[in-house]
C-alpha angles and dihedrals in degrees: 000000000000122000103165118150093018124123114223135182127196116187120211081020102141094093145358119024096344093053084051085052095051089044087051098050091035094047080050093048118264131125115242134198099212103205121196138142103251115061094210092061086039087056095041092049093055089038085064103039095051092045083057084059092257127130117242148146136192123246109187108200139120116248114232112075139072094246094048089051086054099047089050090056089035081058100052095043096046083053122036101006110243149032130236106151139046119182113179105196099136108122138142131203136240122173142186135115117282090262087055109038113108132217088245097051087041092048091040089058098039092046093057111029095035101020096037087051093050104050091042106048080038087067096032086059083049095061101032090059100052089053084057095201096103131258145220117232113186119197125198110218120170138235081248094058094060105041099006129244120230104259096027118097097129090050094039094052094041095047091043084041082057097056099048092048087050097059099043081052102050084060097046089046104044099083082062096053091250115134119205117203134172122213130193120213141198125187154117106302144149079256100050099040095077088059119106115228085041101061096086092058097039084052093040091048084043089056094045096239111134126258123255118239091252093069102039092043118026095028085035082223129159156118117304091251081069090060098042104077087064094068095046093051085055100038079054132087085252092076093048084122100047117087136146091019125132111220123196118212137174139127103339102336130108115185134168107216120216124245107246102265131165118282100185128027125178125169128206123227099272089290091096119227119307115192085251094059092041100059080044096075098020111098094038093049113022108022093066086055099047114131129241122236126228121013118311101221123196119246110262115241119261 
């Protein structure tokens, strides 16, 4: 992919998969305004990306208000001129079952993933439309957000949240020539190295040994260089004719995700549902097609 000549930002970019992100556009060549919380990751992020002979520059803010989202865009036009990609990838975690969540642990996820989306790619469409000469604006959803994950209720809602908005968005930008994707992502992070079933492949990427097929195919499971060239596909003028789609990526699996549709549909003889006729064709013609709930993983080989 070339990118040359294209302005990209990448929010929660100084390490993990944004950071990935941020390596990827700038390797293609395009400049990058790397965004984090602490200025010394933000730094160090830039520092390794130039020495690797990309553009970039730090914008130390946290993602979640308006004015962060406009400083973010102020940043990328003051210095490089323009703007041409948005990825919103900043998010935090906060986990605990729905009795002991807290307001605050709910607020804290949903200000930063959804809110944080909204009000950036708000001020990158802005922008973009302004330009007039189209965008890309990349979204990261989560595994979570399409089938749920136990503990999770703030992530879940935010990264579902996402989705929906993506694809509301691909529709009311189109006319401008921004396309709006979600991708969903699964690698080694800082979020997915507390999960169970993962540790052996987070220690065993940690320890530079390489990752069975098991793991990068079936668990679709990887580094976050795996996930990066995604993002740079879509950020690119190959993907002029994708818009609102929600692509999976991990190890070595690609996956194009469905949009939720009906599965089962029965009508009543012009007298509506009641809750008797109802429980009448329930269990013969909905209960077969009911949909199961978190990933279903594949068992790993002995």
């Amino acid at each position: 992919m070339d990118l040359s000549g294209k302005v990209a930002i990448v929010t929660g970019s100084g390490r993990g998969l944004g950071l990935a992100y941020a390596t990827e556009l700038a390797r293609a060549g395009a400049a990058v305004v790397v965004n984090d919380v602490d200025p010394a990751v933000a730094d160090e992020a830039v520092v390794s990306i130039t020495a690797a002979g990309g553009t970039a520059v730090a914008e130390v803010v946290p993602v979640g208000t308006s004015e962060a989202a406009q400083a973010l865009v102020d940043r990328a036009v003051s210095e490089f001129g323009r703007l041409d990609v948005l990825v919103n990838n900043a998010g935090i975690l906060r986990d605990a079952t729905l009795w002991k969540m807290s307001d605050e642990d709910f607020d804290a996820v949903i200000t930063t993933h959804l809110r944080g989306t909204f009000t950036c790619t708000r001020a990158a469409a802005v922008r973009m439309r302004e330009q007039g000469e189209g965008g890309r604006i990349i979204c990261v959803g989560s595994p979570t957000g399409q089938v749920g994950n136990f503990g999770q209720t703030n992530y879940a809602a935010a990264k579902a949240g996402i989705v929906g908005m993506v694809r509301t968005w691909a529709m009311e930008l189109a006319r401008a020539r921004i396309t709006v994707n979600a991708i969903v992502p699964v690698a080694a992070t800082a979020m997915t190295e507390t999960v169970p079933f993962l540790k052996p492949y987070v220690d065993a990427l940690k320890a530079g040994e390489p990752l069975p097929a098991f793991a990068r195919q079936q668990l679709g499971f990887g580094g976050p260089q795996d996930a990066a060239g995604l993002v740079a596909f879509l950020a690119s003028d190959d993907a002029a004719g994708i818009t609102g789609q929600a692509v999976g990526i991990g190890g070595d699996r690609l996956a194009l995700w469905s949009h939720p549709s009906e599965v089962v549909v029965e009508f009543a003889d012009g007298t509506g549902w009641s809750a008797d006729a109802i429980a009448g064709v329930w269990a013969d013609r909905f209960a077969p097609s009911q949909q199961t709930v978190g990933q279903q993983l594949p068992e790993s080989p002995k």
